[in-house]
N, C-alpha and C positions, 0 to 999 in steps of 0.2 A: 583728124588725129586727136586722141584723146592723152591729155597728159594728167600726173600728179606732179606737183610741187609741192618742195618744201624748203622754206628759208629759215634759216637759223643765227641770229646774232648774239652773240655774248659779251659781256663789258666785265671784270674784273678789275676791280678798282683797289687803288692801291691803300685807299684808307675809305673809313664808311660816306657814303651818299648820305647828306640828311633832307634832301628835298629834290626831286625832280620830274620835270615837264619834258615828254616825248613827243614830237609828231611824224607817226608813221605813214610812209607811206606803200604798202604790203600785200595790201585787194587787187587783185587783177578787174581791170575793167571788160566791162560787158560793149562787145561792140555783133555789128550787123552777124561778122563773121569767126567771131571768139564768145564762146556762150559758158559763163560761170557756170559750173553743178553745184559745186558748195565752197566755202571758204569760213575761214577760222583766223586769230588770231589769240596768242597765249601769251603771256607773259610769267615769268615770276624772279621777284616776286609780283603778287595781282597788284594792280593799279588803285588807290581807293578813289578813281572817278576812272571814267572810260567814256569817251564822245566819238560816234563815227558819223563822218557828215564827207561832202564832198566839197574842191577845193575851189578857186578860179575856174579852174581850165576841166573839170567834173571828175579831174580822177576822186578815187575814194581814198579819204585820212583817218586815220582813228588819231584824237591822241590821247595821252596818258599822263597821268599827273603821280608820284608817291611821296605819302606823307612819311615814311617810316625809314628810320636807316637799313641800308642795306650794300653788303660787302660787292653784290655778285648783280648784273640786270642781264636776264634772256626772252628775248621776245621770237615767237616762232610763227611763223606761219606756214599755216596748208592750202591748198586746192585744188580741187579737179578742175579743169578746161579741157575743153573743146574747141578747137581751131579747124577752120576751114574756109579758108582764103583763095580767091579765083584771082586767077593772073589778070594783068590790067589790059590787056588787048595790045592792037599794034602801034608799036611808039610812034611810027614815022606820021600814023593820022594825027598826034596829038598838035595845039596851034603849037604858034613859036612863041617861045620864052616873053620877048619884048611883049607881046601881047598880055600874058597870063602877069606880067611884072603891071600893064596897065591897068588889067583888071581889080589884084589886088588895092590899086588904090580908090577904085570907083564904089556904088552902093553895093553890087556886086561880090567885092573881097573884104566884106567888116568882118565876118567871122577869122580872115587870115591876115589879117594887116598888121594886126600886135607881133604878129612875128616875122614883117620884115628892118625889125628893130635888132640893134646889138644890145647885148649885155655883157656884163663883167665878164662872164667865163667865155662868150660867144662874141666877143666885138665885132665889129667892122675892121679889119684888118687889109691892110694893102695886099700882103703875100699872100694870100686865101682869095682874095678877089683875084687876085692873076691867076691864079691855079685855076678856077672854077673857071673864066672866062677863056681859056683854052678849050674846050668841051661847050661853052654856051658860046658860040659861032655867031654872027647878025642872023637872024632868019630862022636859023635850028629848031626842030622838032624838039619840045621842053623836055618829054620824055626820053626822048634818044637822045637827047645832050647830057641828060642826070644818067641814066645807064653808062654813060661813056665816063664820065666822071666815076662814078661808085666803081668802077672795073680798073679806075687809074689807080685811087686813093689804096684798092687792093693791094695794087702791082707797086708802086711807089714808097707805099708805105711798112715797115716792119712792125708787125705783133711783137712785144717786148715788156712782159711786165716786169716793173722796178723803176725802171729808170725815171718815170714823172709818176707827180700825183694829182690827187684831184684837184689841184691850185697851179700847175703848171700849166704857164700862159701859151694861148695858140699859135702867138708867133715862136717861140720856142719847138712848139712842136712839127711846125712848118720847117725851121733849121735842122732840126733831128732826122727828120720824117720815120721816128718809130715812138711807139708806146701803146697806150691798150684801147678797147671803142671805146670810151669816155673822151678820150683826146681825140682821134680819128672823126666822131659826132660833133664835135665841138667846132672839129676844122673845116668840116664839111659843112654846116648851118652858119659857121662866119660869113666861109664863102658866098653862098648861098645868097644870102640874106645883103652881102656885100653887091651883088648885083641886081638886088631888088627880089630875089623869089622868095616867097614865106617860106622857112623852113623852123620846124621843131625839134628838139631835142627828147628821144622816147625812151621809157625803161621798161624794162622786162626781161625774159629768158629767153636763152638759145639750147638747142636739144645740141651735143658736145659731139656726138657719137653718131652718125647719121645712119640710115640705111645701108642696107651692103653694096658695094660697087661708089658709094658718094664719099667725098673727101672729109675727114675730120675737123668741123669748125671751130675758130678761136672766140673767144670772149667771154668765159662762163666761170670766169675769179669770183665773182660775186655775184653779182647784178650784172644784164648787157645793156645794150645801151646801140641805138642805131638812130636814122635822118629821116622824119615824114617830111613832103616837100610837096607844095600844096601846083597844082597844075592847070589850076582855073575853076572858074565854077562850074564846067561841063564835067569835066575826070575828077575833080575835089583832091583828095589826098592821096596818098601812092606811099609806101615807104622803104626804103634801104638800109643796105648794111652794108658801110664802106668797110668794115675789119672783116671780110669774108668775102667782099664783091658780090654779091646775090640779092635780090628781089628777098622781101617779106613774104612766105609764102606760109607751109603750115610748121615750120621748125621752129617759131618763135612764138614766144608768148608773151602777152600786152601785158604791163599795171598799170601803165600812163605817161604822161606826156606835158612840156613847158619850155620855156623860153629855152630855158639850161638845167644843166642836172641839181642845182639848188633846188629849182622846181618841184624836183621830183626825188628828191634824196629819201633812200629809204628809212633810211632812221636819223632822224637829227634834232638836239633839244637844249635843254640847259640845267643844269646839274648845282647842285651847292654841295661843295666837299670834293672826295673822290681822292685829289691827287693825282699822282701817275696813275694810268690805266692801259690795261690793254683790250684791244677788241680780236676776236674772231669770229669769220661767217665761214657760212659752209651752205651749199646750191646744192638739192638735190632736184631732176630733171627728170622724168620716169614715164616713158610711154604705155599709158593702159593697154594699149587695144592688144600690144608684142607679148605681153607679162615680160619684159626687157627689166633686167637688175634696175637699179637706181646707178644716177651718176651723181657722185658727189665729188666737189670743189673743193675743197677746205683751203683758206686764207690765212 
């Protein structure tokens, strides 16, 4: 499946900006089965330095530094992608959990071990470790324990934007059990990672509008946001989307991937001046191959 993308962020500041540093993060990543065509990033106004390198974890960042006062900041980004993702086989061959939990600690899981760590927005949490440990059983197939989990956190959980923000803590959202995949990702890699499995926290887009006959996906206010969860060094990574319950397959589209969504925020920087401000984005999602409208988000 061939997509275009397009993100759009606006800031309107309530009094002028006289200096500021951005780091984007916007480039969709090249992976075995996501292949860039082209990609762009705009700003204006233009940046009087501009650096794109990659990060820790190899997503791609540009950032952006302006010397100049300016009332208004819009950074856009384009790109074509190609997605074409094969299902992961049968869950029930994959080992059991305890094992791929051993592995990561061995020479084995250095690529995956940073992330059977908590962090601020993903701690180790008691409520998340019991949720997850209802579905990772002694013995369980890792894969068929995380499908059974992604299909809970579905059914359990309510899509509901508003009510949290990006700061609202996972035990909160555990009491709630609604808000958007940012929360949902968040809740799902505590867990996760609460029992010892590496999991990541990953950004990119979801197509909103599916094929005829398939059901209407949630999470496309902005940026989506779903759980790689790593399955040993035979299967390597696998990824989900507990705000929808489905497999990563070709309706999504990669930028990248981090402990938590600090990691991987798509715009975040520091400013001198400004004042109040407001921001809006807006996701368009547009399948080449259909000629299908654009779908646009606006926040």
């Amino acid at each position: 499946m061939r997509y275009r993308v397009q993100h759009i962020t606006r800031y309107a500041y309530g009094s002028p900006v006289e200096l500021a540093a951005h780091m984007v993060h916007l480039r969709p990543r090249m992976q075995p089965w996501q292949t860039v065509i082209s990609e762009s990033i705009v700003t204006d106004p233009m940046p009087a330095r501009r650096t794109d390198g990659l990060d820790h974890f190899g997503n791609h960042v540009t950032w952006l530094f302006l010397d100049l006062p300016h009332a208004d900041f819009e950074v856009t980004s384009e790109a074509i992608v190609e997605v074409d993702r094969w299902p992961p086989g049968d869950a029930a061959a994959t080992p059991n959990w305890e094992s791929v939990v051993e592995a990561a600690r061995s020479p084995e899981g250095w690529d995956a071990a940073e992330f059977q760590f908590g962090t601020k927005m993903a701690p180790i949490d008691a409520d998340t470790r019991e949720y997850v440990s209802q579905s990772f059983t002694p013995g369980r197939p890792v894969l068929e324990a995380l499908l059974e989990l992604n299909e809970r956190f579905y059914t359990d959980f309510r899509f509901r934007s508003g009510v949290t923000t990006i700061s609202t803590p996972v035990s909160q959202v555990m009491q709630r059990r609604e808000g958007v995949c940012q929360d949902f990702s968040h809740a799902m890699v505590s867990g996760l990672r609460g029992i010892g499995i590496p999991a990541r926290y990953t950004s990119g887009y979801i197509r909103t509008k599916p094929p005829p006959g398939q059901v209407k996906r949630q999470g496309a206010d902005q940026s989506h946001a779903w759980v790689g969860c790593w399955l040993g060094p035979e299967y390597g990574w696998i990824d989900v989307d507990p705000t929808n319950g489905i497999l990563i397959r070709d309706e999504h589209v990669l930028l990248g991937w981090g402990r938590d969504f600090s990691d991987v925020s798509p715009v975040r920087g520091v400013i001198l001046g400004g004042g109040d401000h407001s921001v809006l984005v807006s996701v368009d999602l547009e399948p080449v191959d259909e000629g299908a409208e654009a779908y646009t988000t606006p926040t």
